[in-house]
N, C-alpha and C positions, 0 to 999 in steps of 0.2 A: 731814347735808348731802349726801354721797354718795348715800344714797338717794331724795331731793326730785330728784337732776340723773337716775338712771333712770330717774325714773319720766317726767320731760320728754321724752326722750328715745325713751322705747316711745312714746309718747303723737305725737310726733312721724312714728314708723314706723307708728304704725297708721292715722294720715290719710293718709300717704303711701303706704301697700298698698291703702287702699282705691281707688284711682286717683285722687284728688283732684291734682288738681293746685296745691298751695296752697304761693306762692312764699315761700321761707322767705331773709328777708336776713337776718343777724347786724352787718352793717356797714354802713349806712345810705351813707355815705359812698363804700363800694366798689362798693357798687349802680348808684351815683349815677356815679361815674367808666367802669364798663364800660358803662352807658346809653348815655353821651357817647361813648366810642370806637365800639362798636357801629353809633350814626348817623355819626360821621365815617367811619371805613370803607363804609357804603353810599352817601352823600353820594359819598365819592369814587371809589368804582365806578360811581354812574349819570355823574357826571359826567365820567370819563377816558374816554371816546368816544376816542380820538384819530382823526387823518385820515394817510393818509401823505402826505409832503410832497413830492408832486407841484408845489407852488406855489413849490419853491426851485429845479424843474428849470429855468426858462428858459423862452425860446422854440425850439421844436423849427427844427433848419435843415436837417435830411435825414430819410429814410422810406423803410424798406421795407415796402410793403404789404403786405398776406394776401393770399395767392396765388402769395407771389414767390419764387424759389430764386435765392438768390446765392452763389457758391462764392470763395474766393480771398482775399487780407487785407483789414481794412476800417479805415482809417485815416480820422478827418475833425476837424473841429472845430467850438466849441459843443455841441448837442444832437443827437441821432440817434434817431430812433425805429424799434425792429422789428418790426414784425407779420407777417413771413412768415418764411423758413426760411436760417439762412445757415448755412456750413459754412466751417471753411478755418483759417487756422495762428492768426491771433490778430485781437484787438478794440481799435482803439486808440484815444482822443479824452478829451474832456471829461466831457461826458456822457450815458451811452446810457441809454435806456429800453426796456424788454422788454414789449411789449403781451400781453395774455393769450395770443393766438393765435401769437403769437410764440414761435423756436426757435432757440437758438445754439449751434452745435457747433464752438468754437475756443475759446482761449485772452484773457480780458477784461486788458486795463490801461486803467481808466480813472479819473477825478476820483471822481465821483460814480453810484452803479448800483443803478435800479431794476425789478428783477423783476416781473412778473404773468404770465409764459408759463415758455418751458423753458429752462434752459441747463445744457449738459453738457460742463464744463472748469473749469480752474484761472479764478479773479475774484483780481486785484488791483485795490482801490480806495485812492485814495489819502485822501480824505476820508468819503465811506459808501457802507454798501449797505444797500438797504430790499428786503427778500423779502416783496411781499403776497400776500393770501390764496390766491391761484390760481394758485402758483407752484411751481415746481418745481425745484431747483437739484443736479446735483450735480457734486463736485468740493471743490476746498480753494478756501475765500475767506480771503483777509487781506487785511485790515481796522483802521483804530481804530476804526469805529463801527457796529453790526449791528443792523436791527430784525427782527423777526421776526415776521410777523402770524401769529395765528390759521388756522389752515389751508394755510398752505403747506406743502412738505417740504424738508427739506434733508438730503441724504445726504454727508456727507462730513468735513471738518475746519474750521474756524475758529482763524486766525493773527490775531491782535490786539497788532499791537504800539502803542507810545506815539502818540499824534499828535502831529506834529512843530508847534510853533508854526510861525506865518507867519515868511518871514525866517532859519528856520535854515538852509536849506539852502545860502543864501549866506553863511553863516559857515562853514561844513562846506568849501565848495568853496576859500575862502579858508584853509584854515587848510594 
């Protein structure tokens, strides 16, 4: 018996040195299941496209253009969009958005913060922040929620504490 399974076995190795490629399953059934994961893993890399969710920001209700130097703090509310260059001690509102051409050199507290330019300072968000492709961040963000596209860079730390449900924070104040 021993000897019938070596000789399967060179016989095995010598189609398989001749470069044949000749797939060998022992378990028809195992075959048959890595087939199936094989397609749902591609299946769902063609289809995880994702987009960033530019569609949850709002309507923008302020702008700084490309072109534009604004120095000093920036306090508003709603959306804010920056495509030019601010500098100055901190960022404060709802929610900002950073256009590619866009630069911020201060300190962020905001809801919600979406990257595609540069920012250089500390980012507190309270609900997320999305760093897309053309982005450039550095500094410490904290965060509960962090996306991070392809191509961006971020130099720095990530603080991710719990997110707070809606509603806690007036139990917290009350207590």
């Amino acid at each position: 018996m021993t000897r019938e399974r070596g000789s399967f076995w060179r016989w095995v190795g010598s189609r398989l040195a001749t470069g044949r490629d000749t797939p060998i399953v022992l378990d028809r059934r195992q075959a048959e299941r890595r087939q199936r994961l094989q397609d749902t893993d591609e299946e769902r890399r063609l289809t995880d496209r994702r987009r960033p969710e530019s569609s949850d920001l709002g309507e923008i209700g302020g702008f700084l253009t490309a072109g534009s130097h604004l120095r000093g703090a920036l306090h508003f509310s709603g959306a804010f969009r920056v495509d030019g260059h601010f500098e100055g001690e901190w960022v404060r509102g709802e929610t900002l958005v950073i256009g590619e051409q866009g630069l911020v050199n201060a300190e962020i507290q905001v809801e919600i913060l979406q990257v595609g330019g540069q920012v250089l300072g500390n980012v507190t968000a309270k609900r997320w922040v999305e760093l897309l492709e053309s982005s450039a961040v550095t500094g410490t963000i904290r965060t509960p929620r962090l996306t991070i596209w392809r191509g961006a860079v971020f130099n720095g730390t990530c603080d991710m504490p719990a997110a707070r449900p809606p509603g806690s924070e007036a139990l917290s104040r009350q207590a």
